[in-house]
MDTraj code that builds the backbone (N, CA, C; nanometers):
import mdtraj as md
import numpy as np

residues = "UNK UNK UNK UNK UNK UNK UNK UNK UNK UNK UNK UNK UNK UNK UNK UNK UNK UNK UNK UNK UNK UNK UNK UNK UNK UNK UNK UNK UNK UNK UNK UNK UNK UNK UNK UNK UNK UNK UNK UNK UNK UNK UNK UNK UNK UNK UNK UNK UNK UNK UNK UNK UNK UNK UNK UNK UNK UNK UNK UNK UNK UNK UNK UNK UNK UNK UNK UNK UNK UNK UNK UNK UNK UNK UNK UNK UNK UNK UNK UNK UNK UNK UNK UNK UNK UNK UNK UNK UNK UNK UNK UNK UNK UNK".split()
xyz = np.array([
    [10.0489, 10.2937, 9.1882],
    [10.1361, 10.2024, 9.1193],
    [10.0776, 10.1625, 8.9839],
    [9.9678, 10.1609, 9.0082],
    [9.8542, 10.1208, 8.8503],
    [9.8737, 10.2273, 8.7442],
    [9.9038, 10.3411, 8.8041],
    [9.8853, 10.4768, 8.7009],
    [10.0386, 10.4017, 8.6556],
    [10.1399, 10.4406, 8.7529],
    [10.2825, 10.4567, 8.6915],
    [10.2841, 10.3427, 8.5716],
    [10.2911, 10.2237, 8.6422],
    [10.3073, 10.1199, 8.4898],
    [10.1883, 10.1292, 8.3853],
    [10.0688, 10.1902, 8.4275],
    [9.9983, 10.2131, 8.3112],
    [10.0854, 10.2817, 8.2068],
    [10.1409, 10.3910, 8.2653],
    [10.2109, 10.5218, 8.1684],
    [10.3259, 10.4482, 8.1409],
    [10.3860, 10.3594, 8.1854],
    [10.5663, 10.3297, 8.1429],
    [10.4714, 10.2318, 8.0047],
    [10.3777, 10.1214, 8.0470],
    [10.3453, 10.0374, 7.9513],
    [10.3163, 10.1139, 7.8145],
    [10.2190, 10.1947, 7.8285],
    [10.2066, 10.3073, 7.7107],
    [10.3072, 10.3659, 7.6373],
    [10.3812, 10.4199, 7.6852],
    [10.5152, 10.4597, 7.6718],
    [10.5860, 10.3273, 7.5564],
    [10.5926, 10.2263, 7.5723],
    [10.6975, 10.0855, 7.5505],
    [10.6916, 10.1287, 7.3857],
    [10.5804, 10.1152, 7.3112],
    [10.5468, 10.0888, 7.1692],
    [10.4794, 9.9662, 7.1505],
    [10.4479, 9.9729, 7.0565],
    [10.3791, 9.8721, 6.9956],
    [10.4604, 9.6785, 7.0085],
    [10.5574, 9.7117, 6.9508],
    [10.6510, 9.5700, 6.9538],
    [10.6956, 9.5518, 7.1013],
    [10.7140, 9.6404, 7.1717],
    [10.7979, 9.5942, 7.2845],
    [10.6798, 9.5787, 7.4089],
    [10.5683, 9.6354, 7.3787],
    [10.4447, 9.6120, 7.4577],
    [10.3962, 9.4584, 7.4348],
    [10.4015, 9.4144, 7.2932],
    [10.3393, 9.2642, 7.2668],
    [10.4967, 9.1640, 7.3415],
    [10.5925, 9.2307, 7.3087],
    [10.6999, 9.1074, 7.3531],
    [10.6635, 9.1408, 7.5088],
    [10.6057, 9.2154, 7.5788],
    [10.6069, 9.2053, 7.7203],
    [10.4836, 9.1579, 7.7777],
    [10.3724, 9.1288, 7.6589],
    [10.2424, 9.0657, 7.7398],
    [10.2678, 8.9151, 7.6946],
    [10.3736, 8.8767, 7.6004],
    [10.3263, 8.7220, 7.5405],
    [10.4158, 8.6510, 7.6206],
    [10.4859, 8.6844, 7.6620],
    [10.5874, 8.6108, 7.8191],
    [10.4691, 8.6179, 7.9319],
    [10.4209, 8.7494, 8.0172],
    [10.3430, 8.7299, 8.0735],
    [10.2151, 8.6586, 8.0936],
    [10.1560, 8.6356, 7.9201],
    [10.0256, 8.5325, 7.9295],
    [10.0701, 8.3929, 7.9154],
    [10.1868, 8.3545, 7.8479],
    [10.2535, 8.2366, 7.8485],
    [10.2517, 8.1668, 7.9960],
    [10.3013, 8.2586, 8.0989],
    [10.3905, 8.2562, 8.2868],
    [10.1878, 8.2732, 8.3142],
    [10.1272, 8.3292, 8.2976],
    [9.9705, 8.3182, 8.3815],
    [9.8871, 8.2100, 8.3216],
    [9.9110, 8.1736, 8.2193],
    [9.8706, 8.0172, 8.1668],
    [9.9345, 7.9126, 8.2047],
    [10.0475, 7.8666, 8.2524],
    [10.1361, 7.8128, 8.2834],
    [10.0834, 7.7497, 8.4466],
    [10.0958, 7.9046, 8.4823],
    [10.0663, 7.9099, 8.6468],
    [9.8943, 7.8204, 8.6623],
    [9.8518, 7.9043, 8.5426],
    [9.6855, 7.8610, 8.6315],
    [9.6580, 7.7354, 8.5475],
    [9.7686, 7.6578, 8.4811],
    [9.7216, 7.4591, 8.4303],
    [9.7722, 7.3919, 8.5852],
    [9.8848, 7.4906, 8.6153],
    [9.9621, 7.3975, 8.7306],
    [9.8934, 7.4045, 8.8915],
    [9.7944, 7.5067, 8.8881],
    [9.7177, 7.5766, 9.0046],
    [9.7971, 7.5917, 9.0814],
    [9.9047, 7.6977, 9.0616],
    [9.9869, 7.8130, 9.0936],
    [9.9206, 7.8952, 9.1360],
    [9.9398, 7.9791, 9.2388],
    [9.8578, 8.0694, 9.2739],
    [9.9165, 8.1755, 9.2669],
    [9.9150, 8.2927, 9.1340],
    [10.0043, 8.3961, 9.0947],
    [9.9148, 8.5592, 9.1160],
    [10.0392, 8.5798, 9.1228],
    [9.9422, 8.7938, 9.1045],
    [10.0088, 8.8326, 8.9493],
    [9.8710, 8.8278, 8.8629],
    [9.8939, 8.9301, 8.7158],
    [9.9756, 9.0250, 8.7604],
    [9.9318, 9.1325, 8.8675],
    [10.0069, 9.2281, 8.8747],
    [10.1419, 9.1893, 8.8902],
    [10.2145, 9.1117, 8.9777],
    [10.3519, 9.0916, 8.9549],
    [10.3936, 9.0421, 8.8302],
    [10.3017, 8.9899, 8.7282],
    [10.3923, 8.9937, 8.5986],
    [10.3522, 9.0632, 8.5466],
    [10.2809, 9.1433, 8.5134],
    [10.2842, 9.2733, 8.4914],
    [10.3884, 9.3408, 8.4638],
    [10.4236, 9.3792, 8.6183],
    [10.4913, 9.4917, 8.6218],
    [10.6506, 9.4213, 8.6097],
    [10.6534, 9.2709, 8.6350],
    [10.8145, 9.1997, 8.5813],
    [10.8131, 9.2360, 8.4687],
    [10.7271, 9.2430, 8.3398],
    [10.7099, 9.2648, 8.2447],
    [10.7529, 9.3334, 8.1628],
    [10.6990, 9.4737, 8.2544],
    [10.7259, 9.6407, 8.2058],
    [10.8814, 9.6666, 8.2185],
    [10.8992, 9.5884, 8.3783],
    [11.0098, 9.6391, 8.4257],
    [11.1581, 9.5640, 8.3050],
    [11.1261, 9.4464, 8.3009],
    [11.1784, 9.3925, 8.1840],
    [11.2461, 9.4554, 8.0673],
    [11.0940, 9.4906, 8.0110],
    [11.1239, 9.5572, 7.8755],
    [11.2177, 9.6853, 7.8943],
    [11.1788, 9.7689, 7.9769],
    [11.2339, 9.8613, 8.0084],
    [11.3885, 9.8518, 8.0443],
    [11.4733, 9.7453, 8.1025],
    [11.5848, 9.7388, 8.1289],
    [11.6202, 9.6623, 8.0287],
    [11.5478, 9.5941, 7.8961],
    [11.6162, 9.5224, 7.8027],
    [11.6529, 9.6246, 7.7051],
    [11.5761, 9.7371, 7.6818],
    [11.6078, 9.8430, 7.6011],
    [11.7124, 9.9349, 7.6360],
    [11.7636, 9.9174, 7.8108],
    [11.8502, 10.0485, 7.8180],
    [11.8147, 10.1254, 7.8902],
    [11.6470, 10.1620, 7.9290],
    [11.5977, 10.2854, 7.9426],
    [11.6950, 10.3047, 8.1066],
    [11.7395, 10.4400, 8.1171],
    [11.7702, 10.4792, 8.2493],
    [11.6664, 10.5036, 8.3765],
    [11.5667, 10.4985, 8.3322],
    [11.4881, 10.5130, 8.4418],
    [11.4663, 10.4278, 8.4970],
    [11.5215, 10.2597, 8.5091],
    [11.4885, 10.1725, 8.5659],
    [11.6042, 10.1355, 8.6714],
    [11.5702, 10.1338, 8.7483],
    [11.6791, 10.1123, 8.9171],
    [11.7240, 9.9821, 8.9469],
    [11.8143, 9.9481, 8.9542],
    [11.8085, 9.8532, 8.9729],
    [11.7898, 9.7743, 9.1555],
    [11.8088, 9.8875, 9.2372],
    [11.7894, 9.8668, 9.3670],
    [11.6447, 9.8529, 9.3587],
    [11.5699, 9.9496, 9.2904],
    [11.4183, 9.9110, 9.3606],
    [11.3849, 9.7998, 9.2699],
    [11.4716, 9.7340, 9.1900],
    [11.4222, 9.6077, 9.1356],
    [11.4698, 9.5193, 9.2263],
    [11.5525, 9.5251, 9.2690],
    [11.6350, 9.4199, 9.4145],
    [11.5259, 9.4180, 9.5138],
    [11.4774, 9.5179, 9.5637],
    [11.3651, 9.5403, 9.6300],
    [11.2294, 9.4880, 9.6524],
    [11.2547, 9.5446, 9.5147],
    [11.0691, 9.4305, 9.4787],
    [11.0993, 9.2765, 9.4493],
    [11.1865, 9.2274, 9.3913],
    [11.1715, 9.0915, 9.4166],
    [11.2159, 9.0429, 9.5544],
    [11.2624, 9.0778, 9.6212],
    [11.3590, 9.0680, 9.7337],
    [11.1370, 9.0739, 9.8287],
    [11.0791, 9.1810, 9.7915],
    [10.9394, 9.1344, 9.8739],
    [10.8491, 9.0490, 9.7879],
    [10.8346, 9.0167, 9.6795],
    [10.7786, 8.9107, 9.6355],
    [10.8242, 8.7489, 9.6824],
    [10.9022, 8.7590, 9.6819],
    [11.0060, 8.6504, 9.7422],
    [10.9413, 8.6188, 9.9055],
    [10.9805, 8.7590, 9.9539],
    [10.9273, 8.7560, 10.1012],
    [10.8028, 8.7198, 10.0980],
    [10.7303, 8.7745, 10.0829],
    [10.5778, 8.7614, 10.0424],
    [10.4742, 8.5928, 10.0238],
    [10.6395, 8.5696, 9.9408],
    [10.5553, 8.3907, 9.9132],
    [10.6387, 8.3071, 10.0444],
    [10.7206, 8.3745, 10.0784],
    [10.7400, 8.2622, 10.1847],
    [10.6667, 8.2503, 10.3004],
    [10.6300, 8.4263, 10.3268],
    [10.5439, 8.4381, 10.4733],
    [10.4378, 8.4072, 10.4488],
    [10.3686, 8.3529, 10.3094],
    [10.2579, 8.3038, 10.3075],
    [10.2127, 8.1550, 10.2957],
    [10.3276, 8.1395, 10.2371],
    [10.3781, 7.9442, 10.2346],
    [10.3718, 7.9462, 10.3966],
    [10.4697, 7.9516, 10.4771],
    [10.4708, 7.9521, 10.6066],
    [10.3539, 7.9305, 10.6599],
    [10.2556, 8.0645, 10.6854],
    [10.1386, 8.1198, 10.7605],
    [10.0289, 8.0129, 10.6826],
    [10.0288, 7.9924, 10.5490],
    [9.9254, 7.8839, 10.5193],
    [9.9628, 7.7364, 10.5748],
    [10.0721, 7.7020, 10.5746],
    [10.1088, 7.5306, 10.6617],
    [10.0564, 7.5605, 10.7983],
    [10.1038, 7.6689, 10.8823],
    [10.0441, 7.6931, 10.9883],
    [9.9331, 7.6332, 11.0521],
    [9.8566, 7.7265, 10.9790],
    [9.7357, 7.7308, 11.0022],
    [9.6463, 7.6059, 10.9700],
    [9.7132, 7.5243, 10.8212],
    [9.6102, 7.4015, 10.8290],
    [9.6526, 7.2933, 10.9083],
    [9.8027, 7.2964, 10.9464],
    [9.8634, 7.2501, 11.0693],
    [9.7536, 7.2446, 11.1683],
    [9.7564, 7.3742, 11.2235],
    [9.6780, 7.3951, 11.3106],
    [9.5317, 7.3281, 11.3883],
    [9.4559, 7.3827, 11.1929],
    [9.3524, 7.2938, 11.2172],
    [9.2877, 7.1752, 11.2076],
    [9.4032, 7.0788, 11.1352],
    [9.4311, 6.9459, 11.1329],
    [9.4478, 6.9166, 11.2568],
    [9.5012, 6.9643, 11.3383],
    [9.5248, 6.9254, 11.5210],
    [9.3893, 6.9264, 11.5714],
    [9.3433, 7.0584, 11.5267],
    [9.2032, 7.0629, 11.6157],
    [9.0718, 6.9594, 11.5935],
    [9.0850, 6.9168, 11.4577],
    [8.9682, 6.8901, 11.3987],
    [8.9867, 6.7256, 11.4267],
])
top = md.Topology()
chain = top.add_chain()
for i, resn in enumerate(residues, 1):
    res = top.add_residue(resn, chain, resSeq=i)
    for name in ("N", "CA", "C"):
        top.add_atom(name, md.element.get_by_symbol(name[0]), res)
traj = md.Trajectory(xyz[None], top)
């Protein structure tokens, strides 16, 4: 997955590479004043994927974009969940 958006990012140009990292460092500065707990890689690749469907390009799907946020989404909930859990948990025990 690192190669592919390496090569799509390369690919972008010059202007459309900076408009896709200065949203992303804006959203990872943001996150880490508020102690958000974020993955670079998912903006990252929101990023790439971004630029890439703001320009047009056909190679961008829109199902496997439904997809991937559709498990990022999943992702933070089963972990929101599984973290209350657990300090649930050990708030009982302790």
């Amino acid at each position: 997955m690192i190669k592919a958006i390496a090569q799509d990012y390369s690919s972008l140009g010059p202007r459309r590479s900076i408009a896709a990292l200065i949203p992303s460092f804006a959203i990872a500065q943001t996150a880490i004043l508020l102690g958000v707990p974020i993955s670079f890689n998912e903006i990252i690749v929101s990023a790439v994927v971004g630029a890439g469907a703001a320009a047009g390009a056909g190679g961008v799907s829109r199902g496997k974009m439904g997809y991937t946020v559709l498990a990022w989404v999943g992702s933070l909930l089963v972990a929101s969940v599984l973290s209350f859990g657990l300090y649930t948990a050990a708030t009982a025990v302790l």
